[in-house]
LUMBAZA-749597 format. One line per field, with one value per residue (C-alpha): x, y, z. Coordinates in pm, whole numbers, padded with zeros to 5 digits, always signed. Layout:
BEGIN
xx	[X | ...]
yy	[Y | ...]
zz	[Z | ...]
This chain:
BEGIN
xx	[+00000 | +00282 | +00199 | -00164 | +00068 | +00210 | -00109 | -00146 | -00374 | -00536 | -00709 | -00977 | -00942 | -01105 | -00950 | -00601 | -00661 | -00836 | -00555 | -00368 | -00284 | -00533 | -00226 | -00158 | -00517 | -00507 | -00187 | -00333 | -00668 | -00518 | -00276 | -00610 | -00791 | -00494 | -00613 | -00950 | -00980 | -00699 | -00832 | -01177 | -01086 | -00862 | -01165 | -01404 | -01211 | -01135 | -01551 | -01560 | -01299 | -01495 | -01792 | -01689 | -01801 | -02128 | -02432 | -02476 | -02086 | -02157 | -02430 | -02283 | -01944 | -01755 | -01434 | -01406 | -01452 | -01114 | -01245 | -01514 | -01655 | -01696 | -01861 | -02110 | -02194 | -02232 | -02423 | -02768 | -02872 | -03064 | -03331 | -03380 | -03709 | -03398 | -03236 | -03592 | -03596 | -03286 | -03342 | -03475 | -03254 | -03000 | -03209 | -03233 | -02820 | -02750 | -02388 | -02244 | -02533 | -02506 | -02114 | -01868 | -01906 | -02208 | -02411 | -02264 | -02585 | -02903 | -02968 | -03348 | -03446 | -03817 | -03679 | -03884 | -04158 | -04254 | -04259 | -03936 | -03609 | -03335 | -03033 | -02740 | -02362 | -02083 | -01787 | -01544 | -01911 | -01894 | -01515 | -01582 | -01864 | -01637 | -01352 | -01547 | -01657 | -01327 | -01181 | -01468 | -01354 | -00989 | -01068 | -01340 | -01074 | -00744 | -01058 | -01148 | -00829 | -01066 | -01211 | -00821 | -00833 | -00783 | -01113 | -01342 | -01715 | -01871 | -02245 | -02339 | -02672 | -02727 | -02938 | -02999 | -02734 | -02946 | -03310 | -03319 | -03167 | -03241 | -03406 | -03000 | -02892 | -02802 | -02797 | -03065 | -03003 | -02996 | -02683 | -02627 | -02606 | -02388 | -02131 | -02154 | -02135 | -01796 | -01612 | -01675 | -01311 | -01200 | -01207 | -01552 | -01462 | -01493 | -01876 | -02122 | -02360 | -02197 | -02258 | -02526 | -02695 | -02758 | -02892 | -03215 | -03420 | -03778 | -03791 | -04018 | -03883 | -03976 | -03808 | -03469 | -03480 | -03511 | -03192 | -03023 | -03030 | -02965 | -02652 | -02577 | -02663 | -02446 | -02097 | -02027 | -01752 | -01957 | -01720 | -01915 | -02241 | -02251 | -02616 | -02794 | -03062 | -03014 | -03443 | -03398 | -03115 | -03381 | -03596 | -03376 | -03318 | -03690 | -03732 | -03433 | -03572 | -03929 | -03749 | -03438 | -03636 | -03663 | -03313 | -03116 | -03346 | -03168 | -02795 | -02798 | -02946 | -02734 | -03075 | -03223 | -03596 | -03747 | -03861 | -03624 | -03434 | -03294 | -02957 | -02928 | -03029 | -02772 | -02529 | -02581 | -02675 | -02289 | -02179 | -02409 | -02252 | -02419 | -02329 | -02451 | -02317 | -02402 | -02750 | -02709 | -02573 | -02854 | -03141 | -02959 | -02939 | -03374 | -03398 | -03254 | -03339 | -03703 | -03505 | -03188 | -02956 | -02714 | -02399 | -02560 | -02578 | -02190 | -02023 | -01722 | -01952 | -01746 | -01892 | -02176 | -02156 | -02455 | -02634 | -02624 | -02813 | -03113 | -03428 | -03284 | -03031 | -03291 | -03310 | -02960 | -03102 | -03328 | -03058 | -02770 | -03005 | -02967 | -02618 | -02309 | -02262 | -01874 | -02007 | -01851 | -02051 | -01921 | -02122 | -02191 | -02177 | -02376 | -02477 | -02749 | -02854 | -02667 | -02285 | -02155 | -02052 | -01847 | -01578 | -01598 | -01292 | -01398 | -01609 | -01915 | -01964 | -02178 | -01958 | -01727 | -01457 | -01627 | -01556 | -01350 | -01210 | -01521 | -01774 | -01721 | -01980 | -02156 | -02340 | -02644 | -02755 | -03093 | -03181 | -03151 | -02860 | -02562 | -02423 | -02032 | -01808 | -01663 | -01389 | -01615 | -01845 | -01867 | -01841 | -02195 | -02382 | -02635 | -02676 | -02842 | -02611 | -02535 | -02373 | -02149 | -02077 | -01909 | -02215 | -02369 | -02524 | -02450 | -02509 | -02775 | -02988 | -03021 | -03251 | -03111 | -02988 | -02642 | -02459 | -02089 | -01922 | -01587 | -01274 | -01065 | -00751 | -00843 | -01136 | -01469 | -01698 | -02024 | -02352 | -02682 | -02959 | -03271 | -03466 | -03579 | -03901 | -03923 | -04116 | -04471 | -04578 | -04904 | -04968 | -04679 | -04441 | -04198 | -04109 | -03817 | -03789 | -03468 | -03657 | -03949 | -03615 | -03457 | -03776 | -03791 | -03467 | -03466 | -03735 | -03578 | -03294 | -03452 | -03707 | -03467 | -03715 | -03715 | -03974 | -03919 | -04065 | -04306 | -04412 | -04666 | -04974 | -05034 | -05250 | -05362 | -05664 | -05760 | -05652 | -05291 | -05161 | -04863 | -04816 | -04509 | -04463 | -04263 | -03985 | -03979 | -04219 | -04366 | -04580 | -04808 | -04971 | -04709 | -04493 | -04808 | -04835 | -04448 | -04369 | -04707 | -04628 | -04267 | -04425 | -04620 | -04401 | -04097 | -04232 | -04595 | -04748 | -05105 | -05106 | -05455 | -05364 | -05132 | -05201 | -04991 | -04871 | -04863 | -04481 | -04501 | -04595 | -04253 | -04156 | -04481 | -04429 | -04098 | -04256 | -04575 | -04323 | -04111 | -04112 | -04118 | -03729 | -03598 | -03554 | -03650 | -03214 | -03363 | -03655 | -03643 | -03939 | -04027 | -04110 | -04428 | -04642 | -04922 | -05121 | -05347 | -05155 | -05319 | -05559 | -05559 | -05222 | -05344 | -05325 | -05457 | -05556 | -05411]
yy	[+00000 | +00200 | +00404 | +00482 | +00662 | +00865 | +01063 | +01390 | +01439 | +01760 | +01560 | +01272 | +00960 | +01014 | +01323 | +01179 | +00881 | +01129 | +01328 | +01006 | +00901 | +00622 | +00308 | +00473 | +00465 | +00141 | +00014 | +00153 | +00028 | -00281 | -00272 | -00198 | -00495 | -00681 | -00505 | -00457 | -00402 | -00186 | +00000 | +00015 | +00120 | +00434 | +00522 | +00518 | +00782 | +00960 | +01029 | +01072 | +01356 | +01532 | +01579 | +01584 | +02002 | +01917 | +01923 | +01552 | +01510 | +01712 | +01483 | +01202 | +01306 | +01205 | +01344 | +01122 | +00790 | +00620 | +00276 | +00096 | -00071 | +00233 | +00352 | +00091 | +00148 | +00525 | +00585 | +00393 | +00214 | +00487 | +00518 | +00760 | +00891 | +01019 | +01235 | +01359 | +01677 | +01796 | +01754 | +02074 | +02254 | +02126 | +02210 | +02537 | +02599 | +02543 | +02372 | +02169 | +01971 | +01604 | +01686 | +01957 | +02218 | +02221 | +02018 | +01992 | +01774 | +01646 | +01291 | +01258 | +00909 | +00777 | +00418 | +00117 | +00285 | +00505 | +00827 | +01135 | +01128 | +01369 | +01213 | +01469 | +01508 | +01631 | +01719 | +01437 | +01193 | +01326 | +01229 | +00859 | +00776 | +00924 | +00733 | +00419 | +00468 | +00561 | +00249 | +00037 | +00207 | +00118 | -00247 | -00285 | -00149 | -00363 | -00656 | -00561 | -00470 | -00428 | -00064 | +00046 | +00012 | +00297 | +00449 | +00250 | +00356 | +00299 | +00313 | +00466 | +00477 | +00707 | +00980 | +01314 | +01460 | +01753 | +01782 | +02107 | +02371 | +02422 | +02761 | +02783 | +02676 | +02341 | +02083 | +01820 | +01512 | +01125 | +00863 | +00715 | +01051 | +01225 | +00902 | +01008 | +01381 | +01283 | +01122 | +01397 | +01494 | +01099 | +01014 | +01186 | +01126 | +00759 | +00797 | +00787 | +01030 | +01390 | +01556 | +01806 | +01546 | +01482 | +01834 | +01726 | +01659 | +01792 | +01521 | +01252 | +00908 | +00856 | +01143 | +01062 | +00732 | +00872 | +01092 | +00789 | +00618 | +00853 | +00924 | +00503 | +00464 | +00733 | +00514 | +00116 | +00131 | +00077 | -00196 | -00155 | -00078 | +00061 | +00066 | -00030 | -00214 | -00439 | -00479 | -00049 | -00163 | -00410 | -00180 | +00082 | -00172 | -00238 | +00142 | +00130 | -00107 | +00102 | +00441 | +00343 | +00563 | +00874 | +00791 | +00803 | +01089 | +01291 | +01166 | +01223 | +01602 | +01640 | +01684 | +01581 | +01581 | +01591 | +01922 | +02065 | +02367 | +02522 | +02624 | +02264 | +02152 | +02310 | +02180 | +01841 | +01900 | +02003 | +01703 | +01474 | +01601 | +01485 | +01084 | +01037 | +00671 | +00564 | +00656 | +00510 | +00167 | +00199 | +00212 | -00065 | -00320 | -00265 | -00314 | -00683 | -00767 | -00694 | -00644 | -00481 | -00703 | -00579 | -00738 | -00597 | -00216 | -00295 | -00571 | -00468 | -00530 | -00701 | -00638 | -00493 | -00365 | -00379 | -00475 | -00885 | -00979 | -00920 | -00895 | -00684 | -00893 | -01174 | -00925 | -01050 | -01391 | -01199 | -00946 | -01216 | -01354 | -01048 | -01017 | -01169 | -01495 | -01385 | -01120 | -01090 | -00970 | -00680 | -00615 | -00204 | -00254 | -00242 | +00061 | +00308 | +00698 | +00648 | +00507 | +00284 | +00026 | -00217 | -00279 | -00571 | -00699 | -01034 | -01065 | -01301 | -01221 | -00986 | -01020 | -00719 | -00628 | -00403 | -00038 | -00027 | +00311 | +00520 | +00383 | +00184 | -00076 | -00355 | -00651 | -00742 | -01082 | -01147 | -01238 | -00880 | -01031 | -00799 | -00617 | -00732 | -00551 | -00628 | -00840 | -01045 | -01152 | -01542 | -01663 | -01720 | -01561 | -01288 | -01016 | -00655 | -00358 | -00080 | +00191 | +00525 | +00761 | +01067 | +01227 | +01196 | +00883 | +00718 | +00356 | +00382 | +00078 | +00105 | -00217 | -00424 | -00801 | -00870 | -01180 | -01247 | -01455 | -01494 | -01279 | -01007 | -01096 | -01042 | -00818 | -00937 | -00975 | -00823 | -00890 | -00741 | -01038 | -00785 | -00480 | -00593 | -00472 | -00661 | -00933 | -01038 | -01115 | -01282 | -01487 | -01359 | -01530 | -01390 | -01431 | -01232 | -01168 | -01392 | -01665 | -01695 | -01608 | -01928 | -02104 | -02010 | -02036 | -02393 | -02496 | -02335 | -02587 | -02894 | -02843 | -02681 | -02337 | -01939 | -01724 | -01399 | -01217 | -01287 | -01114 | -01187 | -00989 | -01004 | -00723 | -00730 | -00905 | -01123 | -01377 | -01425 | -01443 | -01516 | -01366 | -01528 | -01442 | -01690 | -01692 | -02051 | -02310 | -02425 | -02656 | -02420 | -02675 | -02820 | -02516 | -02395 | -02724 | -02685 | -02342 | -02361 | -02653 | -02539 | -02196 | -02375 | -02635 | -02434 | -02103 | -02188 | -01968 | -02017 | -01862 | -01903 | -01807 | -01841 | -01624 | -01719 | -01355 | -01336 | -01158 | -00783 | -00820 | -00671 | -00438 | -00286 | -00230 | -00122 | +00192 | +00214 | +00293 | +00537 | +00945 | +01217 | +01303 | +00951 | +00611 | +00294 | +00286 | +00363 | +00144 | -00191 | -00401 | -00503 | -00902 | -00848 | -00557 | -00387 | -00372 | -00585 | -00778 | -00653 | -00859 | -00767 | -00998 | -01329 | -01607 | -01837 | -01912 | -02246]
zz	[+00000 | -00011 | -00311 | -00154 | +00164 | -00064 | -00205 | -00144 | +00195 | -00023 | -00240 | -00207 | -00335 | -00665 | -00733 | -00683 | -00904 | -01155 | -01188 | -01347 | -01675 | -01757 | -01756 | -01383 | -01278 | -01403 | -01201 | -00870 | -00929 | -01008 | -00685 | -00460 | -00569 | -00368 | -00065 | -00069 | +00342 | +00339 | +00009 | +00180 | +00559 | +00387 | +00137 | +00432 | +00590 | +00331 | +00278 | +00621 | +00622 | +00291 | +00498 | +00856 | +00835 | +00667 | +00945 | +00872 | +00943 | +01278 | +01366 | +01358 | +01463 | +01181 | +01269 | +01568 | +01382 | +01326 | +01142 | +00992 | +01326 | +01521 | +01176 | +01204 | +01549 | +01521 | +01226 | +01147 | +00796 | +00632 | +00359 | +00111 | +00334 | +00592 | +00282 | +00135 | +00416 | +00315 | -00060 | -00121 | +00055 | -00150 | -00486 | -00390 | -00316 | +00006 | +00127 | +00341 | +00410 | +00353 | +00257 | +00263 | -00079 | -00284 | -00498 | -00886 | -01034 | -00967 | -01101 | -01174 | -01076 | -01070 | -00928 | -00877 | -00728 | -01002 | -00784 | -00855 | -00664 | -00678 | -00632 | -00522 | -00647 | -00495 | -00687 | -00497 | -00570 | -00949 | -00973 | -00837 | -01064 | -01383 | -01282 | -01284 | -01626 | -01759 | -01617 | -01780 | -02097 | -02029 | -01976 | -02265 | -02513 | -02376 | -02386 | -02744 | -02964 | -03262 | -03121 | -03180 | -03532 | -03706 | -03810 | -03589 | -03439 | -03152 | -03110 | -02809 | -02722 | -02451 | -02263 | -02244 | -02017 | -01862 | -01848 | -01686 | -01412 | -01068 | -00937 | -00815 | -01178 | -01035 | -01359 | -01355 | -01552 | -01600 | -01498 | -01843 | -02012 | -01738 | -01818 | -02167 | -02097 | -01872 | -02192 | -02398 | -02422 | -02439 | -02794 | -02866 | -03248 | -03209 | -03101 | -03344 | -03178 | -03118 | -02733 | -02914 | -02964 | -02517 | -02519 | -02679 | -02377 | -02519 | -02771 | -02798 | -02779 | -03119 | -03266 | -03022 | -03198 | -03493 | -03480 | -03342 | -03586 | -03877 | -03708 | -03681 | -04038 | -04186 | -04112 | -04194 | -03948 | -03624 | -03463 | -03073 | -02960 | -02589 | -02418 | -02109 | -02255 | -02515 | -02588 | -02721 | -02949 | -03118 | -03136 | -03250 | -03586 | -03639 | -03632 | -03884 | -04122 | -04108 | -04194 | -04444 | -04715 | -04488 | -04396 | -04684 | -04804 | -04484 | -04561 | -04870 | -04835 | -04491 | -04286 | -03995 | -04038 | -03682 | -03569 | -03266 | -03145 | -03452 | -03278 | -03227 | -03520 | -03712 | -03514 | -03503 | -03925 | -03963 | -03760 | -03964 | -04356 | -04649 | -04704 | -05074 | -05109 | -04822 | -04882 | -05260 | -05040 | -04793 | -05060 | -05267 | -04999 | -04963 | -05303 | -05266 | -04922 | -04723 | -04405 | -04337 | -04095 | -03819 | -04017 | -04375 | -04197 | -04006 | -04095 | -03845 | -03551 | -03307 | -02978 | -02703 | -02372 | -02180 | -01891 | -01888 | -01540 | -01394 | -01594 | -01812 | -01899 | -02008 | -02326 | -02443 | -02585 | -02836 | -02906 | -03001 | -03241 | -03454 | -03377 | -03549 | -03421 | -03335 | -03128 | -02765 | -02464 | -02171 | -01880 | -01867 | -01478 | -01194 | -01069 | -00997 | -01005 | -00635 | -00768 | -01022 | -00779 | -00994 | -01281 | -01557 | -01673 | -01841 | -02138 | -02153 | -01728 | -01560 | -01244 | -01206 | -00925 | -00721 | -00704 | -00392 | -00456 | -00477 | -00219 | +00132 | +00071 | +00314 | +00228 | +00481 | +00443 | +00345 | +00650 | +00807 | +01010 | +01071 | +00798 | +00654 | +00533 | +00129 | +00265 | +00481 | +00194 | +00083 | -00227 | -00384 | -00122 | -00196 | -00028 | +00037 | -00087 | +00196 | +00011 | +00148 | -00073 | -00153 | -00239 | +00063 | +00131 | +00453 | +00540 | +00191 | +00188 | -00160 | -00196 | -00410 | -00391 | -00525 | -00483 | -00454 | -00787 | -00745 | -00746 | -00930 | -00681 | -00376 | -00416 | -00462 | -00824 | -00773 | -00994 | -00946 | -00880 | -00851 | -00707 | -00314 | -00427 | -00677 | -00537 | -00428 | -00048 | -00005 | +00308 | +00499 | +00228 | -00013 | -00344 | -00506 | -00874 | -00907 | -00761 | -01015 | -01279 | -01225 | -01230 | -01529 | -01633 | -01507 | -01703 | -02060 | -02007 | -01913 | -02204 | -02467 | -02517 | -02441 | -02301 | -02408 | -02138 | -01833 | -01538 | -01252 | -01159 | -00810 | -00667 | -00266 | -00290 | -00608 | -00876 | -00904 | -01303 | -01458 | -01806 | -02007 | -02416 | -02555 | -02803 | -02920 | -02968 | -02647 | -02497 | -02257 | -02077 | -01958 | -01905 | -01658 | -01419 | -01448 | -01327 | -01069 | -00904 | -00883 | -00699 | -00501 | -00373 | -00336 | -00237 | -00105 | -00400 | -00566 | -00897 | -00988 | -01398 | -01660 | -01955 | -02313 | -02458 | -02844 | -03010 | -02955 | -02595 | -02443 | -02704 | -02671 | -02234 | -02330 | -02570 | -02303 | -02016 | -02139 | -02039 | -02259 | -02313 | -02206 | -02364 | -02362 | -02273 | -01949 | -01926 | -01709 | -01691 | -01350 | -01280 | -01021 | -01176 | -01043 | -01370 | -01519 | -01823 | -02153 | -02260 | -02631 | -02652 | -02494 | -02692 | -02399 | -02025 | -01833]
């Protein structure tokens, strides 16, 4: 740890490490997964110390804790209800609240629950989260030497960066585009879509598509495709397909024809150029073929980073099918509005080292038994995250179920199971999302099919139904006295129907869900919903 004694006591953690060249950030992030006690005890403190004159800091004293267990004991697990009193406050300017210095961002979050969060940023909480991306970048590009060729694209399918301002001018804005924002100055002219182009936050998803995927089609040198949800990238090539007229009619005339801000317009028109034979190619290829594929459109395609686990990683199997069979897989990461709590560095894995350097981090068993600390965790275990941050969070239950998969080293591989809340309690028994997953997931192997999507309906008081689309030939019958005997005898849950979903069914939640100004990019589909399946796409009742 010898290097970590020698960084200057000025500067946080995440500012030191920031200041590095990338190969040196890499080294010392490298050297900390040796020592991830060590690595999390001094980052601990070192939050501790960047808020110790904040009124939380005062409350809780935070200059007179010296280590992790006195921590513990000192400061309760919170909730975001503790934070919500302070939140305006904080919208409105004020410092040295939850940390020392003011608030740099807002993330706007509506979370699991449907109802708005502001998530706050502090400039040290800022730094952790962009150092985390950059060293995913650094590890997807030594992981895929193809991205270095001269020349090559990567499709980046992101967010708008800033929805709006605060009364204070504070910025207001999503995680994914804020990561994007960040690597504006790291080989922009790699990314297909320019930064103008995250300024567009009065669009409607339809029109962001749209301009998307003009930008996509203009180049055949798209070797990566970076997004968080594999289902929009689907959808982003049926859209394709449906528009390649329209398309080449805007390369080749250098337009972009959705109505927007003119300033912007113009800007992101200059960054397009005019693309004549590329239009001529586009227009040629529908002329012989009804549908445009993913290798006609790039035929360098080499790899996608996205999310691979939880139920949004069930998305993959239907995106590989339009993928080129030689196409490798990176996790995006784990993380949240809150942090970006871990670091892939294998392909075809959604297990990542986690992010030692920018949070301290404890793992409370699902039993609600005492809370461990990174080092503590065993192998294969899951667990619910505790998250301290930079930004303010202290002792954040940020409900959600991870489990433990191996090691980088000596530092722990994190990957996300599910939302907490995602889950159903009848009869004083509960069943998590995961659960009912690799019920499912169970019976796809043993029976050689693929469902697509499902999701369970399970409101307070009346029939229970489980809605499943799916993507191969099945036998329903017998995937129904399958998957409710396997509820009922494992779990002690009665699901009184299960309701066959014609193709369409989870592309069309995906475009029902999303906001004005976001993406489906940003759209996860819970497992237990409150609403009523639509009935207009059941194909039967077992």
């Amino acid at each position: 740890m010898m290097q970590f004694e020698k960084r200057p006591t000025d500067k946080s953690i995440p500012e030191w490490m920031s200041s590095m060249e990338p190969r040196e950030a890499v080294m010392t992030f490298e050297q900390m997964l040796g020592a991830p006690e060590d690595t999390q005890r001094m980052v601990l403190q070192d939050i501790l110390k960047h808020a110790e004159h904040s009124r939380w800091g005062q409350k809780y004293h935070f200059s007179d804790i010296h280590c992790a267990e006195d921590y513990c004991k000192a400061v309760p697990v919170t909730e975001y209800e503790q934070y919500k009193e302070v939140i305006p406050e904080l919208l409105d300017g004020a410092k040295d609240v939850l940390y020392d210095g003011e608030t740099v961002m807002f993330l706007a979050t509506s979370g699991s629950t449907g109802i708005p969060k502001y998530i706050p940023e502090s400039r040290h909480g800022s730094l952790a989260k962009n150092l985390v991306v950059s060293l995913r970048s650094t590890y997807t590009f030594q992981m895929i030497r193809d991205l270095l060729f001269p020349g090559a694209k990567i499709f980046a399918i992101y967010n708008p960066a800033e929805y709006e301002k605060t009364k204070s001018g504070i910025p207001i804005g999503s995680a994914s585009g804020q990561a994007s924002a960040d690597s504006d100055g790291n080989g922009q002219d790699m990314y297909v879509l320019p930064p103008e182009f995250m300024k567009l936050s009065d669009l409607s998803s339809e029109d962001r598509d749209y301009i998307t995927i003009l930008f996509a089609a203009a180049t055949r040198d798209i070797v990566g495709v970076v997004c968080n949800n594999p289902g929009h990238f689907e959808i982003l090539i049926k859209r394709l397909n449906q528009n390649v007229e329209r398309l080449a009619a805007d390369l080749k005339a250098g337009t972009i024809s959705v109505e927007m801000d003119e300033v912007i317009r113009r800007k992101l028109e200059e960054r397009l150029g005019k693309h004549t034979e590329r239009a001529k190619e586009l227009l040629e290829l529908l002329e012989t073929k009804q549908e445009l594929t993913v290798q006609d459109l790039w035929p360098r395609l080499k790899a996608m980073s996205c999310w691979t686990s939880g139920s949004v990683g069930r998305a993959l199997a239907d995106t590989k099918k339009i993928l080129p069979d030689d196409t490798v897989f990176i996790d995006w990461g784990y993380g949240a509005s809150e942090g970006k709590f871990n670091i892939p560095k294998e392909i075809n894995t959604p297990a990542g080292a986690a992010a030692s350097f920018g949070y301290f981090l404890e793992f409370r068993p699902l039993d609600g038994s005492k809370t461990l600390c990174l080092w503590e965790t065993e192998d294969g275990k899951e667990y619910e995250l505790i998250v301290t941050s930079y930004s303010g969070f202290y002792r954040y239950c940020i409900h959600d179920i991870v489990k433990i998969d191996g090691k980088n080293t000596n530092t722990p591989r994190m990957v996300f199971q599910c939302k907490r809340s995602d889950c159903m309690e009848r009869d004083g028994k509960v069943l998590l999302s995961n659960q009912l997953t690799a019920l499912i997931e169970d019976y796809e192997k043993r029976f050689h099919t693929a469902i697509r999507h499902f999701e369970l309906y399970a409101p307070k008081n009346g029939s229970v139904i489980l809605a499943a689309e799916p993507a191969k030939e099945l036998d329903a019958a017998s995937f129904a006295d399958e998957i409710r005997g396997g509820l009922k005898t494992q779990y002690g849950v009665t699901v009184d129907e299960i309701w066959m979903m014609k193709d369409g069914y989870r592309d069309s939640l995906y475009t029902r869900n999303v906001k004005t100004g976001k993406s489906v990019n940003q759209t996860k589909l819970v497992v237990f919903t409150d609403k009523m399946p639509d009935q207009n796409y059941r194909t039967g009742i077992y």
